[in-house]
DOPA-105540 format. One line per field, with one value per residue (C-alpha): x, y, z; residue in one letter. Coordinates in steps of 0.001 Angstrom, whole numbers. Layout:
BEGIN
X (X|...) $
Y (Y|...) $
Z (Z|...) $
residuo (a|...) $
# end
This chain:
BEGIN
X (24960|21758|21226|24866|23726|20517|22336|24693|21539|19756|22796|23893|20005|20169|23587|22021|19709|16734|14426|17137|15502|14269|11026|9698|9907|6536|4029|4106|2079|-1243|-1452|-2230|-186|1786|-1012|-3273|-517|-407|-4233|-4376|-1296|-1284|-939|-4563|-3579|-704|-3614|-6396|-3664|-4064|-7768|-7715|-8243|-11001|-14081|-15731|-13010|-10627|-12682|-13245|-10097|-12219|-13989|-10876|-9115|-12989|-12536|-9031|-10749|-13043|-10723|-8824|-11535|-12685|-9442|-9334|-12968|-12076|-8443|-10902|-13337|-10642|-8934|-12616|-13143|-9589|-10506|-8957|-6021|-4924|-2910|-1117|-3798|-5748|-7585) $
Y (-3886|-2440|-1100|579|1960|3265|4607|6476|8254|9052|10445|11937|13542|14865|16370|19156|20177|21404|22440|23853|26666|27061|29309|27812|30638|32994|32396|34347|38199|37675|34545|33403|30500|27730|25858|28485|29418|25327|25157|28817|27959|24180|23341|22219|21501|18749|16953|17374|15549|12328|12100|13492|9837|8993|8488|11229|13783|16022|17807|21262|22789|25641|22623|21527|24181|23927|20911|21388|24994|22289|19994|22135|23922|20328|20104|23191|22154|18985|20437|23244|20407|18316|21352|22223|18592|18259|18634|21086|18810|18133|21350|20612|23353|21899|25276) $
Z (16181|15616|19191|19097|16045|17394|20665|18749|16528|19606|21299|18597|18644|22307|21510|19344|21754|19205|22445|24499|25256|28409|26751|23286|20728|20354|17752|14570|14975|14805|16502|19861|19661|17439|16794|15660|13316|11922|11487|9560|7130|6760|3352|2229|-1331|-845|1567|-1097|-4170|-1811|-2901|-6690|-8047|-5413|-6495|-4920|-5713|-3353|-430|-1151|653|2525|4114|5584|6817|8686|9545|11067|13142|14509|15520|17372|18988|19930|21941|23857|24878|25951|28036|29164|30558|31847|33980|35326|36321|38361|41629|44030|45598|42541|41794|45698|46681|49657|50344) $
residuo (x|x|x|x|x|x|x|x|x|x|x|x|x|x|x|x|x|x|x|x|x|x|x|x|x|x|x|x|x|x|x|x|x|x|x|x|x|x|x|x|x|x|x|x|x|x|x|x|x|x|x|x|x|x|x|x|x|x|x|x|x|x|x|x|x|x|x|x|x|x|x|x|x|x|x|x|x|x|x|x|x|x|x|x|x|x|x|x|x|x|x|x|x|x|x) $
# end
Protein backbone atom coordinates (compact mmCIF):
# COMPACT_ATOMS: atom_id res chain seq x y z
CA UNK A 1 0.00 0.00 0.00
CA UNK A 2 2.76 2.14 0.69
CA UNK A 3 4.23 2.15 -2.87
CA UNK A 4 0.61 3.01 -4.36
CA UNK A 5 0.67 5.61 -1.95
CA UNK A 6 4.02 6.92 -2.89
CA UNK A 7 3.17 6.59 -6.76
CA UNK A 8 0.20 8.54 -6.40
CA UNK A 9 2.39 11.58 -4.40
CA UNK A 10 4.95 11.52 -7.00
CA UNK A 11 2.46 11.59 -9.80
CA UNK A 12 0.48 13.72 -8.29
CA UNK A 13 4.06 15.91 -8.04
CA UNK A 14 4.90 15.75 -11.84
CA UNK A 15 1.30 16.75 -12.58
CA UNK A 16 1.91 20.38 -11.43
CA UNK A 17 4.75 20.87 -13.40
CA UNK A 18 6.71 23.50 -10.92
CA UNK A 19 9.80 23.69 -13.63
CA UNK A 20 7.73 23.71 -16.68
CA UNK A 21 9.29 26.30 -18.09
CA UNK A 22 11.38 25.74 -20.72
CA UNK A 23 13.78 29.02 -19.38
CA UNK A 24 14.12 29.19 -15.40
CA UNK A 25 12.93 32.66 -14.34
CA UNK A 26 15.83 35.58 -14.15
CA UNK A 27 17.48 36.48 -11.00
CA UNK A 28 16.29 39.40 -9.01
CA UNK A 29 18.03 43.15 -10.43
CA UNK A 30 21.18 43.38 -9.26
CA UNK A 31 22.14 39.94 -9.43
CA UNK A 32 23.98 37.82 -11.73
CA UNK A 33 22.21 34.86 -10.88
CA UNK A 34 19.89 32.77 -8.28
CA UNK A 35 22.50 31.84 -6.27
CA UNK A 36 24.10 35.09 -5.78
CA UNK A 37 20.70 36.27 -4.77
CA UNK A 38 20.50 33.03 -1.91
CA UNK A 39 24.02 33.77 -0.52
CA UNK A 40 23.29 37.84 -0.28
CA UNK A 41 19.70 37.35 1.46
CA UNK A 42 19.87 34.05 3.32
CA UNK A 43 18.59 34.47 6.57
CA UNK A 44 21.78 34.55 8.90
CA UNK A 45 19.83 35.02 12.09
CA UNK A 46 17.47 31.78 12.07
CA UNK A 47 21.10 29.82 11.39
CA UNK A 48 22.91 31.71 14.25
CA UNK A 49 19.53 30.65 17.03
CA UNK A 50 20.88 26.93 16.36
CA UNK A 51 24.09 27.84 18.31
CA UNK A 52 22.79 30.48 21.07
CA UNK A 53 23.17 27.76 23.88
CA UNK A 54 26.66 26.55 22.58
CA UNK A 55 29.30 27.08 24.49
CA UNK A 56 31.12 29.32 22.39
CA UNK A 57 28.09 31.41 21.39
CA UNK A 58 26.36 32.12 17.82
CA UNK A 59 29.05 33.07 15.02
CA UNK A 60 29.09 36.59 14.39
CA UNK A 61 26.52 36.71 11.41
CA UNK A 62 28.88 39.03 9.13
CA UNK A 63 31.28 36.04 9.39
CA UNK A 64 28.85 33.91 7.78
CA UNK A 65 27.33 35.53 5.18
CA UNK A 66 31.60 35.36 4.59
CA UNK A 67 31.67 32.21 4.94
CA UNK A 68 28.75 31.42 2.55
CA UNK A 69 30.72 34.27 -0.32
CA UNK A 70 33.53 31.75 0.14
CA UNK A 71 31.81 28.84 -0.39
CA UNK A 72 30.39 29.75 -3.35
CA UNK A 73 33.31 31.30 -4.84
CA UNK A 74 34.98 27.91 -3.93
CA UNK A 75 32.52 26.34 -6.40
CA UNK A 76 32.75 28.43 -9.37
CA UNK A 77 36.59 27.81 -8.95
CA UNK A 78 36.32 24.36 -8.83
CA UNK A 79 33.38 24.22 -12.14
CA UNK A 80 35.83 26.83 -13.68
CA UNK A 81 38.79 24.21 -13.16
CA UNK A 82 36.78 21.31 -14.10
CA UNK A 83 35.56 22.97 -17.63
CA UNK A 84 39.39 23.97 -18.27
CA UNK A 85 40.48 20.40 -17.54
CA UNK A 86 37.74 18.67 -20.07
CA UNK A 87 39.57 17.99 -22.88
CA UNK A 88 38.62 19.05 -26.36
CA UNK A 89 36.49 15.83 -27.54
CA UNK A 90 34.58 16.13 -24.84
CA UNK A 91 32.18 18.94 -25.98
CA UNK A 92 31.71 16.49 -29.56
CA UNK A 93 34.34 19.14 -30.88
CA UNK A 94 37.20 17.11 -32.43
CA UNK A 95 38.89 20.28 -33.96
Amino acid sequence: MLGTEQNHRRGHFASLNIMSTSTPPPPPKGYTCWLDYAVESFDTRSAALHTIYDDVGPPDRGSMREAARAELQALRRAAQERQLAKPPYASGNLT
